[in-house]
N, C-alpha and C positions, 0 to 999 in steps of 0.2 A: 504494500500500500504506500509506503514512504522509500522516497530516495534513500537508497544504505549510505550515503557517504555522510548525506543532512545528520542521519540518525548517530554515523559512529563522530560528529564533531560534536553534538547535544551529548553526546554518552560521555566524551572525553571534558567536555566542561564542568558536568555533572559529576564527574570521577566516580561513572558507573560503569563494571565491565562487562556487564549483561545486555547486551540490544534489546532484547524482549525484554526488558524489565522498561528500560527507554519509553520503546514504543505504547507499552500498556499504559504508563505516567502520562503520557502524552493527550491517548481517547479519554481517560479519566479527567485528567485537566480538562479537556477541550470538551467533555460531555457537561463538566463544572458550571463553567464561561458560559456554554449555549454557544461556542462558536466549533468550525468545522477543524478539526485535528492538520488537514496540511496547512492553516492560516499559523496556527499556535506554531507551527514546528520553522517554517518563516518567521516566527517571529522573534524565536530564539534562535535560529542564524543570521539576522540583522544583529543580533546581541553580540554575538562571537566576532562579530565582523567589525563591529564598534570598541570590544574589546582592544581586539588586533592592533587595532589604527591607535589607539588612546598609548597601548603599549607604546607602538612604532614612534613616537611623538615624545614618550619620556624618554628613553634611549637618545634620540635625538638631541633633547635637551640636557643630558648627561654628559653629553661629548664636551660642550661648550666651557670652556679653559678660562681663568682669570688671577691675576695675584692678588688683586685688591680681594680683601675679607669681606666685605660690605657686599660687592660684587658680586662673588660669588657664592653668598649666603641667599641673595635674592632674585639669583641668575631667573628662574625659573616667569617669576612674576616681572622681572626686563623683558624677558624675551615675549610674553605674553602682552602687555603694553604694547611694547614695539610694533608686535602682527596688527594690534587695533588700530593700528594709526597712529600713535600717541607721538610725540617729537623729544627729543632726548632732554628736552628743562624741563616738560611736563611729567617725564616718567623721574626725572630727579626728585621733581617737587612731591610726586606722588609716595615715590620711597619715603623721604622726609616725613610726609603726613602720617603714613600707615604704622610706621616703625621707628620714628624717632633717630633718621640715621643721614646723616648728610654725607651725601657722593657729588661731587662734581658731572654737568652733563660732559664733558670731553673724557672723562676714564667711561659715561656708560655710551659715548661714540665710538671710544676706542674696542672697548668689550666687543660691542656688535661688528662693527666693520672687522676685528682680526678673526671672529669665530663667522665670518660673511653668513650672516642672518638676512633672510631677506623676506619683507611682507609679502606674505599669499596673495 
């Protein structure tokens, strides 16, 4: 009834090694809802797939190098800024506000431009 591979990435998320135990969780839930079992099973491979990405994205933000302590305490929420558009004295000033921590915008210009960040 269900795609095996949909089934064994839900099994593996679930850290179940049974398929059939998968599948039966699945009609049960999805008899629960009132909704039809292949909607529910999409819609925990939209979940894995979200997972994935959200990983792929700390990793990413892991690599990114700094000597300033400040920096790279708060690399995470710079680089986050940064993608929104934010301009390097307003993510300054936003560190400032949130944390009580003054950076210079030219070390969080320099950060970004030597670890080449660039907005989506």
């Amino acid at each position: 009834m269900f795609n095996q591979t949909k089934i064994k990435q839900l099994a593996k998320l679930l850290d179940i090694e049974d398929i059939q135990k998968v599948e039966m969780a699945i009609k049960r839930q999805a008899k629960y809802l009132k909704v039809s079992s292949t909607f529910l099973l999409k819609s925990y491979v939209v979940i894995t797939d979200i997972k994935k990405q959200i990983e792929d994205e700390e990793i990413k933000i892991d690599k990114y190098i700094s000597k300033n302590l400040i920096i790279n305490k708060y690399k995470n929420e710079i680089v986050e800024l940064y993608k929104n558009q934010f301009g390097y004295l307003k993510i300054a000033n936003s560190i400032y506000l949130n944390h009580n921590c003054k950076v210079s915008k030219s070390s969080i210009e320099h950060f970004i431009k030597s670890n080449n960040i660039t907005r989506d």
